[in-house]
C-alpha positions as CSV (number, residue, x, y, z in Angstrom):
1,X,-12.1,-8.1,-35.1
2,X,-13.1,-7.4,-31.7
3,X,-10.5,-9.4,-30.2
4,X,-7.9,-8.2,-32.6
5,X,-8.3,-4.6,-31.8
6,X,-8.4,-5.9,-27.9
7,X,-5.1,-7.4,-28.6
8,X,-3.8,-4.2,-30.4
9,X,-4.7,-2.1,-27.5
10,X,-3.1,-4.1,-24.9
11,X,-0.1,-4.2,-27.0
12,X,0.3,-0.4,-27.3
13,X,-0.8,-0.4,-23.1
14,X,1.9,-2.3,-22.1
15,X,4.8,-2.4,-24.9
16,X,4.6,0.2,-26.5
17,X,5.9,-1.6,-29.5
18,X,6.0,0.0,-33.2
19,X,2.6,-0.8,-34.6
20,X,4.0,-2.8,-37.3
21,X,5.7,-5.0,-34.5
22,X,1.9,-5.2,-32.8
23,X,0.5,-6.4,-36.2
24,X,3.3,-9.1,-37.1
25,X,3.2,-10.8,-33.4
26,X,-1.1,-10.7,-34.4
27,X,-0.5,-12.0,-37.5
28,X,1.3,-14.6,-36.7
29,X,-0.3,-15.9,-33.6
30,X,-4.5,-16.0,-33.1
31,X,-5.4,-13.6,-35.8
32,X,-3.3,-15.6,-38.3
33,X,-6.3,-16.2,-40.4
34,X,-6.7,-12.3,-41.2
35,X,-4.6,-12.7,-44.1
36,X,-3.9,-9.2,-44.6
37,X,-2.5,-8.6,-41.6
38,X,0.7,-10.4,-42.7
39,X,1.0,-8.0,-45.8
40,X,0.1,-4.8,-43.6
41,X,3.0,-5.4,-41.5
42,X,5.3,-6.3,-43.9
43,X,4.3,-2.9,-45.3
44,X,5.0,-0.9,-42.1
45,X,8.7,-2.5,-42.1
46,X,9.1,-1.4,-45.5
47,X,8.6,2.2,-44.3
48,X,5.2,2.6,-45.6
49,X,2.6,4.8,-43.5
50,X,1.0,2.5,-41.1
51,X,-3.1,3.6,-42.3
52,X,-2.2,3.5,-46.1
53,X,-0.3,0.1,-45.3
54,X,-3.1,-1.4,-43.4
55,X,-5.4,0.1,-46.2
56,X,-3.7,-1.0,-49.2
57,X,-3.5,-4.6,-47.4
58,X,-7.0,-4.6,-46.7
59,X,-7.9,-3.7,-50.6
60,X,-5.0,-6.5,-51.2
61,X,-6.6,-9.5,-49.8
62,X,-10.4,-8.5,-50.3
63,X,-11.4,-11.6,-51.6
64,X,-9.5,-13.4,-49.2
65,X,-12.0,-13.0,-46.2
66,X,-15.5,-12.8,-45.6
67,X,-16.4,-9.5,-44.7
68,X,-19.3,-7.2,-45.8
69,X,-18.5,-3.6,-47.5
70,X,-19.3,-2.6,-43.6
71,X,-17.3,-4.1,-42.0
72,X,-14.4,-3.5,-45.1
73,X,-15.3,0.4,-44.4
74,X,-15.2,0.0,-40.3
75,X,-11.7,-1.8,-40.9
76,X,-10.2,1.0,-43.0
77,X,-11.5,3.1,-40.3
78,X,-9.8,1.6,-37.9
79,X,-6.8,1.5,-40.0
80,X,-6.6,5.0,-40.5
81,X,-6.1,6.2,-36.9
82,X,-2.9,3.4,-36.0
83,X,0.4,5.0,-35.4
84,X,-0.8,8.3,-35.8
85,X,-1.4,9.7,-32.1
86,X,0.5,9.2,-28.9
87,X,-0.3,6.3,-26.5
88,X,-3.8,8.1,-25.1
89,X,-4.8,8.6,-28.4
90,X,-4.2,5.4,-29.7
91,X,-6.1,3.6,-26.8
92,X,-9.2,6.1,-26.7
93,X,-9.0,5.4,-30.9
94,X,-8.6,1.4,-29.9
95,X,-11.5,1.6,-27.7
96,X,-13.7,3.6,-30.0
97,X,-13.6,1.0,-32.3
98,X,-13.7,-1.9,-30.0
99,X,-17.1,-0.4,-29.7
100,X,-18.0,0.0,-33.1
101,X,-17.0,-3.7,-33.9
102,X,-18.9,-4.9,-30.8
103,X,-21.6,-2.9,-32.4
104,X,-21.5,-4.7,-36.1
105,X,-21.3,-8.2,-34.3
106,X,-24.6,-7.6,-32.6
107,X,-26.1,-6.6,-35.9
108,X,-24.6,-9.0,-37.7
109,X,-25.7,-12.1,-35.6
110,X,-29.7,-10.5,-35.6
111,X,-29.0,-10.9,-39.6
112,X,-28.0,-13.9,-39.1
113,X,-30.9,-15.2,-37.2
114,X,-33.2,-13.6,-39.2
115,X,-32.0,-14.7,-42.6
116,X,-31.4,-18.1,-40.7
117,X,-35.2,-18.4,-40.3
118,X,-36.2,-16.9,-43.5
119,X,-34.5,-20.2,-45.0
120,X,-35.7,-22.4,-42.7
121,X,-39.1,-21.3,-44.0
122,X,-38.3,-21.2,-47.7
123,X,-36.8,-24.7,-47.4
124,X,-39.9,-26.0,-45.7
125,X,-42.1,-24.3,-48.1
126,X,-40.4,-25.8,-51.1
127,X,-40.7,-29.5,-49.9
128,X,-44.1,-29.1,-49.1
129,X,-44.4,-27.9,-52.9
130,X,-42.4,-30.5,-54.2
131,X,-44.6,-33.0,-52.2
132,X,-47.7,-31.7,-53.4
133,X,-46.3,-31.8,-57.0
134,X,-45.3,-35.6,-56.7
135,X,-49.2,-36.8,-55.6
């Protein structure tokens, strides 16, 4: 998400493109995975507003990613502020939550490496009971 909002922010920079234009060329390049950026674009052509598009989209293809109720919440967020500002206010609002992303990923990966050990233990644990059990 950190690189997609990179992306977005260079996009507005330098082209100054509709947002919907900026979330089509994502969607169908690197980010193509996102599924709902596809349907949030598609959205924006049809003339709906660019934060209840990207929101409805989001809602739309829940189940389709892997992402926690945080970092559903921090994508809404996001969602909220594109096409609604001028070109300073829709960088300062790109890097704001380029920041906040950057942010999530850090704690994320410390959960990851924590929960990563906590298995590592339990998994250990349970073959040492299931050894003891056997003999």
């Amino acid at each position: 998400m950190e690189r997609l909002v990179v992306f977005v922010q260079t996009q507005i920079r330098y082209s100054a493109a509709p947002i919907w234009k900026i979330i089509r060329q994502a969607a169908g390049g690197e980010f193509s995975r996102l599924s709902f950026l596809q349907d949030a674009a598609a959205r924006m052509e049809q003339g709906e507003a660019a934060a209840k598009a990207w929101k409805n989209a989001i809602i739309a293809h829940r189940d389709d990613n892997v992402f926690t109720k945080e970092d559903f919440d921090l994508l809404i967020g996001y969602g909220s502020g594109l096409g609604s500002s001028d070109i300073a206010g829709q960088l300062l609002h790109c890097e704001t939550y380029r920041e906040l992303f950057r942010d999530r990923l850090q704690k994320a990966r410390a959960e990851a490496q924590t929960k990563g050990k906590l298995y590592m233990t339990l998994g250990v644990a349970g073959g040492i009971g299931v050894a003891l059990l056997l003999y």
